[in-house]
C-alpha positions in Angstrom: 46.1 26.1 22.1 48.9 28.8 20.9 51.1 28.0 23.9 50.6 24.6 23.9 52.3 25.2 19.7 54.8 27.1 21.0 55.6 24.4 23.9 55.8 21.5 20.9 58.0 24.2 18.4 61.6 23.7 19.4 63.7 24.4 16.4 63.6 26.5 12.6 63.3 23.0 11.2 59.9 22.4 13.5 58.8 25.8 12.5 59.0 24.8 9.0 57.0 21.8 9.1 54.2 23.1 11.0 53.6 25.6 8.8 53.7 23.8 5.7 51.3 21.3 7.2 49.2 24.0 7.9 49.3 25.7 4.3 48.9 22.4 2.9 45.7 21.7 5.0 44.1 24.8 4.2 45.1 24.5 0.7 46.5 27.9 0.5 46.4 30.0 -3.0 49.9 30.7 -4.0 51.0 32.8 -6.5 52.7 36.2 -4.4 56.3 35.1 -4.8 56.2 31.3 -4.3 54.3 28.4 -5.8 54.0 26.0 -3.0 53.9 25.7 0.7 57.4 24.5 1.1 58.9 27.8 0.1 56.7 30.3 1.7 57.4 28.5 4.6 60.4 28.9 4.6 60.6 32.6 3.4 57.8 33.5 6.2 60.4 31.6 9.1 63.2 33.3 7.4 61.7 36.7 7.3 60.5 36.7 10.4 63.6 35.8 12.4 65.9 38.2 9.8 67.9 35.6 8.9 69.5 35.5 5.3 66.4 34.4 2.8 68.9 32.6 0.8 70.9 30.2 3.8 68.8 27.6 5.3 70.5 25.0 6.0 72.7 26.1 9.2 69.7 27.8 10.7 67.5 24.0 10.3 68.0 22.8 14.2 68.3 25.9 15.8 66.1 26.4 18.8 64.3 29.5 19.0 63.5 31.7 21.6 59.5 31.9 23.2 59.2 35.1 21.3 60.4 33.8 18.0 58.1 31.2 17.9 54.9 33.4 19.1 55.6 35.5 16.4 55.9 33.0 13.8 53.0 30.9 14.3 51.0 34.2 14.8 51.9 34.9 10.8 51.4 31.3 10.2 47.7 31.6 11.8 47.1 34.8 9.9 48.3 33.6 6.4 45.8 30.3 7.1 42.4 31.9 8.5 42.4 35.3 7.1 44.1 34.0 3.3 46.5 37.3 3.6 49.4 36.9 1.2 52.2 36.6 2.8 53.7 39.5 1.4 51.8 41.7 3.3 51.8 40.2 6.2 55.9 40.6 5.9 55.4 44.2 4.6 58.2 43.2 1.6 58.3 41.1 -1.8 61.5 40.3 -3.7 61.4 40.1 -7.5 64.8 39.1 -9.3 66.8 39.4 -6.2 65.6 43.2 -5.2 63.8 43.7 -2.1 60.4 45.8 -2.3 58.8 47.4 0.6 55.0 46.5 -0.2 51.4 46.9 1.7 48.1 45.9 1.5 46.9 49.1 -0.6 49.0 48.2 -3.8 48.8 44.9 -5.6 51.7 42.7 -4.7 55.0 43.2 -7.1 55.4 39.8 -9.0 55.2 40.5 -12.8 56.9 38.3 -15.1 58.2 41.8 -17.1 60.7 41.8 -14.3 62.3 39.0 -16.0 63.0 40.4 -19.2 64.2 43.5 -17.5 66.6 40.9 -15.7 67.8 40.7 -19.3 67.7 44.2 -20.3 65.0 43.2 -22.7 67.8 41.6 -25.1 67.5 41.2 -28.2 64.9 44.1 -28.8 67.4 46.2 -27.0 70.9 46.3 -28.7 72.6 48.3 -25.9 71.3 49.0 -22.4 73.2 52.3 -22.3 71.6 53.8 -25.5 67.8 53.4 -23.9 67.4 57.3 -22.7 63.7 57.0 -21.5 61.5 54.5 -20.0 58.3 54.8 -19.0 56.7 52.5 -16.4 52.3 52.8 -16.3 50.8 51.4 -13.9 53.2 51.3 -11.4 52.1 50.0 -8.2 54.9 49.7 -6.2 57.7 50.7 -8.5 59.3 48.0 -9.1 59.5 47.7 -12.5 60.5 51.4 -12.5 63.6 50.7 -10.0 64.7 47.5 -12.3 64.4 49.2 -15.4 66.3 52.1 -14.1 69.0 49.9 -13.0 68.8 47.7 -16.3 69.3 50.7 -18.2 71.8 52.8 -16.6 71.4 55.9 -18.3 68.1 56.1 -19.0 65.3 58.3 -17.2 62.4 56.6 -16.0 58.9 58.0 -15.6 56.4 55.8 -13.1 52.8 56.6 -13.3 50.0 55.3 -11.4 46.5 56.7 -10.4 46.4 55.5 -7.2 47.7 57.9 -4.1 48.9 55.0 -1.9 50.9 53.6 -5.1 52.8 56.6 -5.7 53.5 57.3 -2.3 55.0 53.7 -1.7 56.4 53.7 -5.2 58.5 56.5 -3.7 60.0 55.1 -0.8 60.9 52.3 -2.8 62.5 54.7 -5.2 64.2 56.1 -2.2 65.1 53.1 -0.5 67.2 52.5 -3.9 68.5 55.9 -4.3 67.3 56.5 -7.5 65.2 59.8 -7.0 67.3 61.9 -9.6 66.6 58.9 -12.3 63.1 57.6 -11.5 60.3 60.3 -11.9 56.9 59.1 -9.5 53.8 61.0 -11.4 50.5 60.8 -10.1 47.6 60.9 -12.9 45.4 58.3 -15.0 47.9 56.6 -17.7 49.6 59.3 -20.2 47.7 62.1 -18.5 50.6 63.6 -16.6 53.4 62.9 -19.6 52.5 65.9 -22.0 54.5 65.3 -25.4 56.9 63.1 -23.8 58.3 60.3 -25.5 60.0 57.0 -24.4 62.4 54.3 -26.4 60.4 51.6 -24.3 57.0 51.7 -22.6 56.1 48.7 -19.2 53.3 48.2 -18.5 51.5 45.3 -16.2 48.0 47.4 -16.0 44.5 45.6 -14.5 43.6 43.4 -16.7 41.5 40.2 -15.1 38.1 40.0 -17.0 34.7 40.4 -14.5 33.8 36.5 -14.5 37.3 35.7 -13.5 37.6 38.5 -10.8 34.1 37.1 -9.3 36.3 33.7 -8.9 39.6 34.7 -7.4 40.7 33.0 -4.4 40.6 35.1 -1.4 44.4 35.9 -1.4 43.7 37.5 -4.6 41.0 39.4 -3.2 43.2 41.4 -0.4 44.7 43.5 -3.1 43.6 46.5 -4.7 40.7 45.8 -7.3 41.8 49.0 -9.0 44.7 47.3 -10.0 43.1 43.9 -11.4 39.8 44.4 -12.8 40.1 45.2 -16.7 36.0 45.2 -17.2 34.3 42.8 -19.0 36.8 41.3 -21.1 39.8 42.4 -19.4 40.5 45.2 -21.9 39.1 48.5 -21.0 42.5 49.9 -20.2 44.8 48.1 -22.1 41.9 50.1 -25.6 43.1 53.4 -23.5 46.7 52.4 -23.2 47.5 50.8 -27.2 45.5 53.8 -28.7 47.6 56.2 -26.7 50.7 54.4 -27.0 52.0 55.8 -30.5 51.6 59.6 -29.2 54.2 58.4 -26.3 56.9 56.3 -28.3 59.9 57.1 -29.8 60.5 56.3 -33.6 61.9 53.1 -33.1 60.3 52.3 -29.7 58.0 50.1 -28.6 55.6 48.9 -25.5 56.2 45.6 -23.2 52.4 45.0 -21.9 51.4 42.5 -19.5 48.0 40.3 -19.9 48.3 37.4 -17.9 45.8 34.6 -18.9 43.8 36.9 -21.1 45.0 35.8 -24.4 42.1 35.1 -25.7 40.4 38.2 -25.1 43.1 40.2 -26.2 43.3 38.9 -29.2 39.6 39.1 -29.8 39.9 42.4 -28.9 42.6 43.5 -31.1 42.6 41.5 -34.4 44.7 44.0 -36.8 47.5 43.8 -34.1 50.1 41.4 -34.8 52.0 41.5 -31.3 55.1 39.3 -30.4 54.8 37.3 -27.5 57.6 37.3 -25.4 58.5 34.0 -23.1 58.6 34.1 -19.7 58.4 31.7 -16.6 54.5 32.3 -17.2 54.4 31.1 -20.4 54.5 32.2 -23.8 51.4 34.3 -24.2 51.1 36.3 -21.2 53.3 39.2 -21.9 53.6 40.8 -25.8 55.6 43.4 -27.3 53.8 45.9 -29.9 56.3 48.5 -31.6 55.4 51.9 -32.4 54.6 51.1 -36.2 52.0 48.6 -35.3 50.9 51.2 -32.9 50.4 54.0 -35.6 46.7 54.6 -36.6 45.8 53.5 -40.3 
């Protein structure tokens, strides 16, 4: 059957079709750096013959070589019957343009926090170059870390995450920037391994997928770490650890950007003295908040 693919495959453009026919069949779960079959086609074709992700069009009629097309129907066959996302399957995920090594043992970089990092967090931010100290919980990867870091280009960055396999792939991605004198990898649960340290701004996309919903996740969902995603029952057993701690840890005038994807409800049910504003993103409106230090501050 696979040769008798590869026989039919002629060109990038054939590639392309089969494979969204096939993700479209199977009725794939996106959600790992693309929405829709089209474009992870494309980006698994691209990938795999290291071509540039962002120039298609000269590449459409092609013909590949017998070994070009084994290997990309083989990623095609394992993204359909074993639901892997396709990130993992390339060993990389790109978020605002930056290129993140990745694996199966940390949760898949795709936070929409990376977008108002994109924008140095304007307008709570007056001026990039007066943040000194960033802190990044919960780091998986590093890659909020690395484009906070470059954002702000004089500030220090702490990035914290309990997991072993995190921090060790947080710091080749810290490497693979060149940013080991300005991004600080810690290993330890949340504010543990900070001391008295205090930031001007506090990321943070922690687990937070309530138990009913984690029970329903698509498979691709389910190849990723479910120490990063499960929050308990409602989502919110470590985002209570994180906002009670989160005073001790920010500046005067500082405040926390915090993650909490399609838990809005629960959030708020959790914390009804908290006023928080939330911050738009391609997600929405309610998925990520902002909480400043004096809303933080016990009464």
């Amino acid at each position: 059957m696979a040769s008798k693919i590869h026989n039919e495959l002629k060109t990038v453009r054939d590639v392309i079709r089969y494979a969204v026919s096939r993700f479209n069949d199977a009725q794939l779960a996106f959600g790992h750096g693309s929405d829709n079959a089209w474009d992870e086609a494309v980006y698994l074709v691209l990938s795999t013959l290291h071509l540039p992700l962002d120039t298609l069009d000269p590449f459409l009629d092609a013909r590949l070589l017998e070994d070009e097309k084994k290997k990309c129907v083989s990623l095609i066959e394992l993204r359909v019957k074993k639901r892997v996302p396709l990130a993992y399957l390339t060993g990389e995920a790109w978020l605002q343009g930056h290129r993140f090594l990745t694996d199966k043992r940390v949760i898949v970089p795709r936070s929409p926090i990376s977008e108002l990092l994109a924008e140095h967090l304007e307008p709570w931010v007056d001026d990039p170059e007066n943040v000194q100290n960033v802190l990044d919980l919960c780091t998986g990867s590093g890659c909020l870390a690395i484009l906070a870091a470059l954002a702000f280009p004089n500030a220090q960055v702490d990035a914290v995450d309990l997991s072993d396999h995190a921090i060790r792939l947080a710091q080749r991605n810290v490497d693979m920037y060149q940013l080991g004198e300005r991004v600080n990898v810690l290993q330890g649960d949340l504010y543990a391994p900070l001391e008295k340290q205090r930031y001007d701004v506090i990321v943070c996309n922690p687990p937070y997928v309530n138990s009913t919903t984690m029970a329903q996740l698509p498979s691709e969902y389910q190849h990723e770490p479910a120490l990063a995603l499960a929050g308990g029952d409602d989502g919110m057993d470590i985002i209570r650890t994180i906002l009670d701690q989160a005073a001790a840890h920010l500046s005067d005038d500082g405040f926390i950007i915090l993650e909490i994807g399609n838990e809005y409800e629960n959030f708020m049910n959790a914390f009804p003295a908290l006023n928080p504003v939330f911050l738009e993103t391609a997600e929405g409106d309610d998925s990520v908040l902002l909480l400043t230090r004096e809303q933080l501050q016990p009464r």
